[in-house]
C-alpha positions as CSV (number, residue, x, y, z in Angstrom):
1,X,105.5,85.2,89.9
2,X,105.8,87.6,92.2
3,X,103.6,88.3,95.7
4,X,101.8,90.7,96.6
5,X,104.4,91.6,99.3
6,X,107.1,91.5,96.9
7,X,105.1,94.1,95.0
8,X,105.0,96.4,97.5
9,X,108.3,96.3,98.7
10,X,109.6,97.0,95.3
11,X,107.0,100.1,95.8
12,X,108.0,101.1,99.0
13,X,112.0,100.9,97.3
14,X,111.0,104.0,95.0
15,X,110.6,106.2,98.0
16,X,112.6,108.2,101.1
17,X,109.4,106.9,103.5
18,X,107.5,103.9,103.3
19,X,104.4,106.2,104.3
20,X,104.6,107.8,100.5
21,X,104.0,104.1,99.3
22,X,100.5,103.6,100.9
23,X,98.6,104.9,98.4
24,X,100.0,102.8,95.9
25,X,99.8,99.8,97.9
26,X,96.2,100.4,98.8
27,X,95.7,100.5,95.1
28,X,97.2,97.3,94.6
29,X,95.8,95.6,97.3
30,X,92.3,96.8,95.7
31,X,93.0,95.0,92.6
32,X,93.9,92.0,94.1
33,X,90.7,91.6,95.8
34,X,88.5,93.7,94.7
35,X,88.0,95.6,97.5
36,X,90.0,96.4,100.6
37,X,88.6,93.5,102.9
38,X,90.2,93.4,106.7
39,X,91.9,90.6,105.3
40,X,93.4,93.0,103.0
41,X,94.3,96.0,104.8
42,X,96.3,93.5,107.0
43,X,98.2,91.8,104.1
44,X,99.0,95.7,102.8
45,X,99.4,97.1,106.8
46,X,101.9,94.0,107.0
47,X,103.6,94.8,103.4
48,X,104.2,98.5,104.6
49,X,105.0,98.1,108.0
50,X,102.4,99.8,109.7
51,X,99.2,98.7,111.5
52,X,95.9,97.5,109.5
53,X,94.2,100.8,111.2
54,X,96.6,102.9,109.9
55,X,95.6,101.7,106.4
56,X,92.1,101.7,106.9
57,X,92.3,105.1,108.1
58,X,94.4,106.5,104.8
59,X,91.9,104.7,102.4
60,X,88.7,106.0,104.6
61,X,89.6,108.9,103.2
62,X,89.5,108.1,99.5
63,X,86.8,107.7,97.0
64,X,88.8,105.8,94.6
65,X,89.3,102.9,97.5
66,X,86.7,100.6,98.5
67,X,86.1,98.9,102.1
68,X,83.3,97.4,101.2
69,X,82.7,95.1,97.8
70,X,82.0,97.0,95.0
71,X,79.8,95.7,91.6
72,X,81.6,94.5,88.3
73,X,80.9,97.9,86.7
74,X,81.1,100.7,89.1
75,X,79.1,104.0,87.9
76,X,79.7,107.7,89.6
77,X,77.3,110.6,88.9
78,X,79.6,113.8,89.4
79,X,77.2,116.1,91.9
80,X,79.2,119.0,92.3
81,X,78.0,122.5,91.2
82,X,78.8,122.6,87.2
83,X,77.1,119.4,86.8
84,X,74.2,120.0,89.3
85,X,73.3,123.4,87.6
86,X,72.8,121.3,84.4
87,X,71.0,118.2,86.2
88,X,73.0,115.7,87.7
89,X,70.3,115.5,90.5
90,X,67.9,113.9,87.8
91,X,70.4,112.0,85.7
92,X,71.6,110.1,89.4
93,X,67.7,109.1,89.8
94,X,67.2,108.1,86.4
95,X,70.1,105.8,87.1
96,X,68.5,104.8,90.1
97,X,65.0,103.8,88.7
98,X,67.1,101.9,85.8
99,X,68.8,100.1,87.8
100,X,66.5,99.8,91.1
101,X,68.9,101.0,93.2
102,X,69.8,103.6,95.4
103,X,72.7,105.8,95.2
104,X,75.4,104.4,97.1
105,X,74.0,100.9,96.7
106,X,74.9,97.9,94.5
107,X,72.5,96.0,92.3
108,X,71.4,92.6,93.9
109,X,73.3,90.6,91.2
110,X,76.2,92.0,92.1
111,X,76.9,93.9,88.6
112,X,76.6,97.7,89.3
113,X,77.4,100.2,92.1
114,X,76.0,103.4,91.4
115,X,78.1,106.7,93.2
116,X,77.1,110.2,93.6
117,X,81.0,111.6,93.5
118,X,82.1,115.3,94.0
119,X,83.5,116.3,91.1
120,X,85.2,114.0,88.3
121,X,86.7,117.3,86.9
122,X,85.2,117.8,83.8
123,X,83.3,121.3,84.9
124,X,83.1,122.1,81.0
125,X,81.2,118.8,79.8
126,X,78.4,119.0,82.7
127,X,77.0,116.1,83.3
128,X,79.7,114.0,83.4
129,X,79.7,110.2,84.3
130,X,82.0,107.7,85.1
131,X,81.2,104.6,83.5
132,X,83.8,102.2,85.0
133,X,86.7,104.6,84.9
134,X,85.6,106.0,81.4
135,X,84.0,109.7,81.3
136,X,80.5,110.5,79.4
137,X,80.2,113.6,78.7
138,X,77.0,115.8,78.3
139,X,74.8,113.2,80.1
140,X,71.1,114.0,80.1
141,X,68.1,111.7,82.1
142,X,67.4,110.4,78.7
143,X,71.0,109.2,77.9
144,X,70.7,106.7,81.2
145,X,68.7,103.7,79.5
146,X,71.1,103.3,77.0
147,X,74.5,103.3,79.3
148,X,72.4,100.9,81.8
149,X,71.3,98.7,78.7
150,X,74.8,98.8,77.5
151,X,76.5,97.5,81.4
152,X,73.5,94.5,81.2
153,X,74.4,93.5,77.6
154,X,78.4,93.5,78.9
155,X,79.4,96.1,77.2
């Protein structure tokens, strides 16, 4: 079984800079632990090479990396301008009041964190939601009881 270090040396192998590998070792340190913790962005800064700030400052950047712990299911409300013509606004509050939540936040029992995101690419299918890594398309305030009773049921 190989370590986590191991891992990201044989990353760091499949490029001319270790720098290109940071990305991918953020990502795996994220699935290790669920979130990038200090504790992790020092096992990945010591992995790479480089100093626990310089990772923190890389995944700062990045919506798809988390410092901070992060529900079971995660939920992102795309905000930009396709889907905010057709409502996003009101389908991100109707997740809010389902879930009792702001956006941003994460339910007290730890299940869901609900995301306002830029864009999730899918201009043409306004609303779009990203139901743990999985895209609903054509998402209207009335559609948000169902995907919230689905998350509770485990689904």
């Amino acid at each position: 079984m190989s370590t986590y270090y191991d891992e990201v040396q044989e990353i760091k192998a499949r490029y001319p800079n270790w720098r290109s590998a940071t990305l991918p070792a953020l990502r795996l340190a994220q699935e290790h632990h669920g979130y990038l913790s200090p504790d992790a962005l020092r096992e990945c800064a010591e992995a790479l090479g480089a100093t626990p700030a310089f990772c923190e400052a890389v995944a700062s950047f990045y919506d798809m990396l988390h410092l901070a712990p992060v529900g079971r299911h995660m939920v992102e409300v795309c905000t930009n301008v396709s889907c905010a013509l057709v409502g996003a606004q009101q389908v991100l509050e109707r997740f809010e009041e389902e879930l009792g939540i702001r956006a941003g936040e994460t339910s007290g029992d730890g299940e869901v964190t609900l995301r306002p995101i830029e864009c999730l690419g899918g201009c043409g299918w306004a609303t779009v939601v990203s139901v743990d890594h999985h895209y609903r398309t054509h998402v209207k305030p009335e559609d948000v009881p169902a995907i919230v009773q689905e998350l509770r049921s485990g689904g």
